[in-house]
N, C-alpha and C positions, 0 to 999 in steps of 0.2 A: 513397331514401336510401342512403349508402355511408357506409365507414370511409374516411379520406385520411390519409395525414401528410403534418407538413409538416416545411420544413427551415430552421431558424431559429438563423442562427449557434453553430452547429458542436450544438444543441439540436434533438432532433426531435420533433415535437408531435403526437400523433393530433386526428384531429377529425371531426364527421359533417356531411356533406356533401348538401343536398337543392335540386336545381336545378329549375328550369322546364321542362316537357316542348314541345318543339318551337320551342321559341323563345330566343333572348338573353336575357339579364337585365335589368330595368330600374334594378336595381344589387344588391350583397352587402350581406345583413344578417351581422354577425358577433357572434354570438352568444357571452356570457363566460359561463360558470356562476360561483356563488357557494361560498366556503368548506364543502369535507365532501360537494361534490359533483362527479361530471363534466359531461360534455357532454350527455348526456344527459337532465341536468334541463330542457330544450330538447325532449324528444322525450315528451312525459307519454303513459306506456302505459294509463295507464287507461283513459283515453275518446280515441280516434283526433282528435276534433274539437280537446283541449287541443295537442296538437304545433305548437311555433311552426314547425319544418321543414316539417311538411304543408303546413302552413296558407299559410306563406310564398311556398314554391316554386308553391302552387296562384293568388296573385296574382301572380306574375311575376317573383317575386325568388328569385334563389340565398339560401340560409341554408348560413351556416358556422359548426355549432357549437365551437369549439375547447378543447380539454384545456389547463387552463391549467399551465406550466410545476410539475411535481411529482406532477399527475397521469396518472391514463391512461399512454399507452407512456412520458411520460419521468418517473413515476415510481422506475423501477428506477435511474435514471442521477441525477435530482435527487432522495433521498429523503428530505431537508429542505427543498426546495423554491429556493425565491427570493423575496428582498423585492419590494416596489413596484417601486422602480426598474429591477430588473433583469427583473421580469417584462413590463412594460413594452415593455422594449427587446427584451425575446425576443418579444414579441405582434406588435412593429411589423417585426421582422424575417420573422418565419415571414407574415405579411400581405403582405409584398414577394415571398414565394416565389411566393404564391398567387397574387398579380398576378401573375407574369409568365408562369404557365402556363393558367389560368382568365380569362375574360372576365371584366369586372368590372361593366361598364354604365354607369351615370354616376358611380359611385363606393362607397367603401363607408360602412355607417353601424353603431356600435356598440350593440347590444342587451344590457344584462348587467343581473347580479343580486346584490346583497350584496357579499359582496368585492368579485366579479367588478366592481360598479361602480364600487370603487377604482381597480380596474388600469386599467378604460376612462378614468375620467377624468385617469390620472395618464397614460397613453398620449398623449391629446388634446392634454393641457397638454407635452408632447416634442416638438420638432421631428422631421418626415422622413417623416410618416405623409401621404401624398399622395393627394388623393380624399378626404378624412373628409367626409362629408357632416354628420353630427350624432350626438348621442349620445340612449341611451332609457335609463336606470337605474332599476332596482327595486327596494327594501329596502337601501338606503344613505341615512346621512346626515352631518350632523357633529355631531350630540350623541346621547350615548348614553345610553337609557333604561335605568339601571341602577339595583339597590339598592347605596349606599354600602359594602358587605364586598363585591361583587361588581366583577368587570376582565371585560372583553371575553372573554380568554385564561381564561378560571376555567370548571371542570367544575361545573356546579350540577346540582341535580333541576328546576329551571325551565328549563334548555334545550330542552325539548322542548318546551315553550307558547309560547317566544319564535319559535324557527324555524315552530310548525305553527299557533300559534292554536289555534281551534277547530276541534274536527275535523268537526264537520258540514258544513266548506266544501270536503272535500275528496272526490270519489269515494271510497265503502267501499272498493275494492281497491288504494287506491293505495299503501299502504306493501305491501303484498305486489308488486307492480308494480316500484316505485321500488328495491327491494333492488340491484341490480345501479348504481343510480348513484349511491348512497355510498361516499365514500371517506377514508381519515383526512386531517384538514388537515395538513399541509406545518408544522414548526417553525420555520419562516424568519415565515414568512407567520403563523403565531401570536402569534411573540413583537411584531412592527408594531401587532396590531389596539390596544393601550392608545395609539400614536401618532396614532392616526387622526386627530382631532381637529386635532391642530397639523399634520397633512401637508396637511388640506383646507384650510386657511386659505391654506397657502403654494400650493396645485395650481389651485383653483377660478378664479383667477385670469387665470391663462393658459392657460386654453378658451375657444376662439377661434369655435367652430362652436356649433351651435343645441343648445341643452340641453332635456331633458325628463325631471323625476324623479318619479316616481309611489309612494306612500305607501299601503299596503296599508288599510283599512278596521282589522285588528286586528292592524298593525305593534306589535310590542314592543319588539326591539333598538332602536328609534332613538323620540327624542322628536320629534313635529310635531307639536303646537299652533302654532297661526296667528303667536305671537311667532318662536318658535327655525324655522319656515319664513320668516319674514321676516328674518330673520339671515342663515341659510341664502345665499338670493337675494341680498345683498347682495354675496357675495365672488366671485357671476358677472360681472365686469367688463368684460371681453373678449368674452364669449359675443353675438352677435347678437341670439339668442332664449332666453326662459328659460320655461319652462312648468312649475310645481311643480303636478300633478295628486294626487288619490284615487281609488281604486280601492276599492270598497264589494265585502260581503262576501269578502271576500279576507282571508289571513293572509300571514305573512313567504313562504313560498315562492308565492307567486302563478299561476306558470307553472302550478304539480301541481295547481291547486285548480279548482273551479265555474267560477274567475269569467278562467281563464287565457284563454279566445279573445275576451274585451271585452279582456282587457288587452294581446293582440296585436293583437288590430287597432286599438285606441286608438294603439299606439307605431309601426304602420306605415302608420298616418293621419298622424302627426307627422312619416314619415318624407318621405310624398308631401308633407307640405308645406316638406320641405325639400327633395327635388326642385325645385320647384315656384320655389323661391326662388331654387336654383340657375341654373334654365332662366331668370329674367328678370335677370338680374345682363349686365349691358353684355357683358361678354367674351362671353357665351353668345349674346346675340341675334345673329340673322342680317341680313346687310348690307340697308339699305334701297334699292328699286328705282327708278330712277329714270325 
């Protein structure tokens, strides 16, 4: 694994970078972290086995973790950050950079987390993003599990049981571990979170590629019960594929916990099988002999 940046309209983005040793890629996972965290929530120090970059690059895929605009190096330069849209447009730009200097393999697929799976699916839903294979989203939805004095943006003493759950799902050293990949959310990106709800109605929409959204065992930010996941699903209308999974003992950060390498290789099973879709799709196949 290394540090990269990239270079994304006149924005430069750090990011950590873990490829395939001796071979091509079978394609880039691009990995978003979630609100209050970097790239790094991608790289879980506690047990070498949770790292979705290890673990990636050791099946045959580049992983790109990427700092999303606010954090990491272009915090200094954005230190309020950027809304949806513009983070967006800086994700699909600094992705074009990476294309044209890195191998890409059959294409790339977006892995994110909480916000993070904001930006991805507001990404998907933009034109210009070339190669999107599919998307994997974690601890995002479109109704929020709140008490009524409570806003997305509000400082509670329960923030900490909504991001962590239980702590018994997590390795004992992983808050000592994890220090280095907090960071404060971005006030752009703050002041959105109460909009969420009406931006996914208008986004979900026009995602065009295979979706997969996994709901943590003791998710609390967001409601899914079998109704509001049935809602949910409906506003994927463009999407090919829609897969709404659970992921059992798990909390809101999934990646840092027990149960993070069933939840990476669950979402890069999903990914082969959008490979997989890809390769028999007309344009792909190879001419018949005659």
């Amino acid at each position: 694994m290394r540090r990269i940046t990239l270079e994304a309209a006149g924005v430069t983005l750090s990011a950590l970078l873990s490829e395939p040793e001796g071979t091509t890629p079978r394609a880039v996972v691009v990995a978003v972290h979630g609100g209050g965290m970097n790239a790094a929530y991608f790289d879980g120090r506690a047990r070498p086995q949770l790292s979705l970059l290890t673990l990636g690059a050791r099946l045959g895929y580049t992983v790109l973790a990427v700092d999303r605009p606010g954090y990491g190096h272009s915090a200094a330069g954005l230190p309020r950050g950027q809304g949806l849209a513009d983070q967006a447009a800086t994700l699909r730009a600094a992705l074009h950079d990476f294309s044209s200097r890195w191998d890409t393999g059959a294409g790339l697929f977006l892995l994110a987390h909480s916000y993070g799976g904001k930006v991805a699916l507001t990404t998907a839903a933009q034109s210009g993003l070339p190669d999107l294979l599919g998307l994997d989203i974690s601890g995002c939805g479109h109704e929020y599990a709140l008490s009524p004095h409570e806003t997305p943006g509000s400082h509670t003493r329960g923030r900490l049981r909504m991001n962590w759950g239980p702590l018994r799902l997590y390795p004992p050293d992983t808050f000592a571990t994890s220090r280095s990949l907090v960071e404060p959310m971005p006030a752009y990106e703050r002041a959105e979170l109460d909009r969420w709800p009406e931006l996914f109605r208008a986004t979900a929409p026009r995602v065009r590629v295979p979706v997969r959204l996994t709901f943590a065992e003791h998710e609390a930010w967001w409601r899914h019960d079998e109704t509001t996941l049935t809602d949910l699903a409906a506003y994927f209308t463009a999407a090919p594929r829609l897969v709404v999974d659970r992921q059992p003992d798990a909390g809101h950060n999934i990646s840092l916990g027990w149960a993070a390498r069933s939840y990476h290789l669950r979402a890069l099973s999903f990914l082969e099988g959008c490979l997989a879709a890809d390769e028999a799709t007309p344009a792909r196949r190879p001419a018949s002999i005659s």
